[in-house]
C-alpha positions in Angstrom: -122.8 -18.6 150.2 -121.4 -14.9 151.6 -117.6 -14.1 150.2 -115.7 -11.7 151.1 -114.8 -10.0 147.2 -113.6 -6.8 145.5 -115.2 -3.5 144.9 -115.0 -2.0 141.9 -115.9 1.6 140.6 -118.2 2.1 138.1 -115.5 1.9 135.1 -114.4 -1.6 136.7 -111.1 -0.2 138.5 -110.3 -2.0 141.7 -111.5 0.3 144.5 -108.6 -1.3 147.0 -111.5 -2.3 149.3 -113.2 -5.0 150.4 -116.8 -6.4 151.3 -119.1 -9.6 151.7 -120.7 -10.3 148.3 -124.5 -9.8 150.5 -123.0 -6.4 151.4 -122.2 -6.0 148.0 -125.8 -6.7 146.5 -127.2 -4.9 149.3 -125.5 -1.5 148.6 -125.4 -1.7 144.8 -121.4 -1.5 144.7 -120.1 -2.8 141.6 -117.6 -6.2 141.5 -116.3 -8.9 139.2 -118.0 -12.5 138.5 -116.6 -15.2 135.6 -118.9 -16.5 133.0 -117.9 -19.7 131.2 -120.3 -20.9 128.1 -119.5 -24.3 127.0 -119.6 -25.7 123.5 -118.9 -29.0 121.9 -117.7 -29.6 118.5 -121.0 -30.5 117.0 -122.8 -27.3 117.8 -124.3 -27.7 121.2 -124.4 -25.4 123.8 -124.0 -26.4 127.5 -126.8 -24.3 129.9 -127.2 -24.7 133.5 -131.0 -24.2 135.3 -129.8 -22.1 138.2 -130.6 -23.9 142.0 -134.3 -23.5 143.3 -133.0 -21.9 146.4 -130.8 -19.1 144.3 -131.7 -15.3 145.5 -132.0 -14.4 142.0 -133.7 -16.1 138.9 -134.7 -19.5 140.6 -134.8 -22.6 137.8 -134.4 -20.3 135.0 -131.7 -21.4 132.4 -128.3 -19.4 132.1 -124.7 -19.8 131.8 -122.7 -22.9 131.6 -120.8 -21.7 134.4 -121.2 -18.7 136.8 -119.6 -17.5 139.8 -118.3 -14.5 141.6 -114.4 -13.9 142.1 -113.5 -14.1 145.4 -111.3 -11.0 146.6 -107.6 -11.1 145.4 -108.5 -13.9 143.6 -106.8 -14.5 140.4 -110.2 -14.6 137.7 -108.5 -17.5 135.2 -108.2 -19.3 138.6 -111.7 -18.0 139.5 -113.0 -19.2 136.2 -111.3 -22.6 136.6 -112.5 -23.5 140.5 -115.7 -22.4 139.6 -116.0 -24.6 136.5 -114.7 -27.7 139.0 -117.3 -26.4 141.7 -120.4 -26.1 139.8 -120.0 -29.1 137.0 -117.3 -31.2 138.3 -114.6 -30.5 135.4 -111.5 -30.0 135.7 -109.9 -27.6 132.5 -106.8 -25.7 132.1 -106.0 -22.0 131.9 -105.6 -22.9 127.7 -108.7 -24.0 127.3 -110.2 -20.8 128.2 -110.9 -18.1 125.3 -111.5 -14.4 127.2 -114.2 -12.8 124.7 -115.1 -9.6 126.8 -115.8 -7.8 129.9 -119.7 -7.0 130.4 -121.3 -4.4 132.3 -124.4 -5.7 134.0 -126.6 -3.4 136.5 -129.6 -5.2 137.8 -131.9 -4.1 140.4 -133.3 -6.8 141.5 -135.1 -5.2 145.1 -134.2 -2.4 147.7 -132.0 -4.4 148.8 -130.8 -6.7 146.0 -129.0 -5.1 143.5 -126.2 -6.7 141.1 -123.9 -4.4 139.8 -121.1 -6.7 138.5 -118.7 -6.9 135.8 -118.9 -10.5 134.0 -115.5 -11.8 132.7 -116.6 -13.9 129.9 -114.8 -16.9 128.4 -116.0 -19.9 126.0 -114.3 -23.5 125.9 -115.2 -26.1 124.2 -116.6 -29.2 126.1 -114.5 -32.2 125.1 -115.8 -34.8 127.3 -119.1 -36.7 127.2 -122.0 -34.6 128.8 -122.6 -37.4 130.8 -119.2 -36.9 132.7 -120.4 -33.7 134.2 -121.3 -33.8 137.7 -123.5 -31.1 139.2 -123.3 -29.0 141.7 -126.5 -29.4 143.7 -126.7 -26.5 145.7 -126.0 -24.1 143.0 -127.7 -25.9 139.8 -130.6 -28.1 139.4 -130.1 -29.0 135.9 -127.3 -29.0 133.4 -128.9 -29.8 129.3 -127.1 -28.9 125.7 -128.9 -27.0 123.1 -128.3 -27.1 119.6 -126.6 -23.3 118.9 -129.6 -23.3 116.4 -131.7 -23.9 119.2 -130.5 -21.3 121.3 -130.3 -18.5 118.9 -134.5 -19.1 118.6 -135.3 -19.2 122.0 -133.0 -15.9 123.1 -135.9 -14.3 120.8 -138.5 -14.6 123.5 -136.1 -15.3 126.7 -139.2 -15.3 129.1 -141.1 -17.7 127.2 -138.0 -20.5 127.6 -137.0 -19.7 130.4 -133.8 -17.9 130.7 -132.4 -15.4 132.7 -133.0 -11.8 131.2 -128.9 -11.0 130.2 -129.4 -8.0 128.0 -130.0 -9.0 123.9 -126.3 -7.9 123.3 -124.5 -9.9 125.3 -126.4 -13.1 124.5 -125.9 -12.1 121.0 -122.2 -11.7 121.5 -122.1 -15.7 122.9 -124.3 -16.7 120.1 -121.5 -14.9 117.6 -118.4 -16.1 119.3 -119.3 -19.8 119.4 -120.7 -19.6 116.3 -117.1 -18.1 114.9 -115.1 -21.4 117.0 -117.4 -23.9 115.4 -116.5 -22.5 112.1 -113.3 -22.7 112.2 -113.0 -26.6 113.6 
């Protein structure tokens, strides 16, 4: 789905401009998505297998929760409509943890090219996985991986299945849910 969102410079400053997201990828100019890992108390991490119709890394698995913020748009209530969109949960702004901003420059083709800024939250899953309804034009699949699980498989990414992220920022996820499931 086109949108019209934000441009960013390089350094993630608002631009003051505006474009369609398709303009966006097409040009290479840089703006903001929301990335939301889930984890439940018992170590499991929620992935979603990305829609076989999605422009970029068909049926691979990736974040809980993905999406793009919409221009002006607020990014907690980014985050939030996007978690009700794509899973069918509904959360509240507290239940969000902001762990970082990533830079992320991906050529996919000519004429294809993500240049976005992920702002990148965890929150614990707190109802039954079964509860979760998916999205079905964005995600094909939604599973949970033991965090033991998932730090093995980010050592061979292609062989699993998963979208390339770069090593650090999966490691940083890895870290930070690994830090909340200590301290419950």
């Amino acid at each position: 789905m086109d949108e019209l969102i934000d441009i960013l410079d390089a350094e993630g400053n608002m631009t003051f401009t505006t474009a369609m997201k398709s303009e966006a990828h097409k040009n290479g100019w840089f703006h903001q998505t929301v990335h939301i890992w889930f984890y439940t108390s018992d170590g499991k991490i929620l992935l979603q297998q990305r829609g076989k119709n999605k422009d970029v890394y068909p049926l691979l698995w990736d974040i809980s929760v993905a999406g793009h913020i919409g221009a002006g748009e607020n990014i907690i209530t980014s985050a939030l409509r996007e978690v009700q969109e794509e899973i069918g949960l509904t959360i509240a702004a507290s239940d969000l943890e902001k762990i970082g901003i990533f830079k992320s420059i991906k050529n996919h083709s000519e004429t294809l090219k993500d240049y976005e800024f992920h702002h990148t939250f965890i929150a614990e899953l707190k109802l039954p996985f079964n509860a979760l309804q998916k999205q079905d034009s964005e995600v094909e699949a939604l599973k949970l991986v033991s965090k033991n699980q998932f730090g093995t498989e980010l050592k061979d990414v292609s062989t699993y299945n998963y979208v390339p992220h770069d090593t650090s920022y999966y490691e940083t996820i890895l870290e930070e849910i690994s830090n909340r499931l200590n301290s419950i």
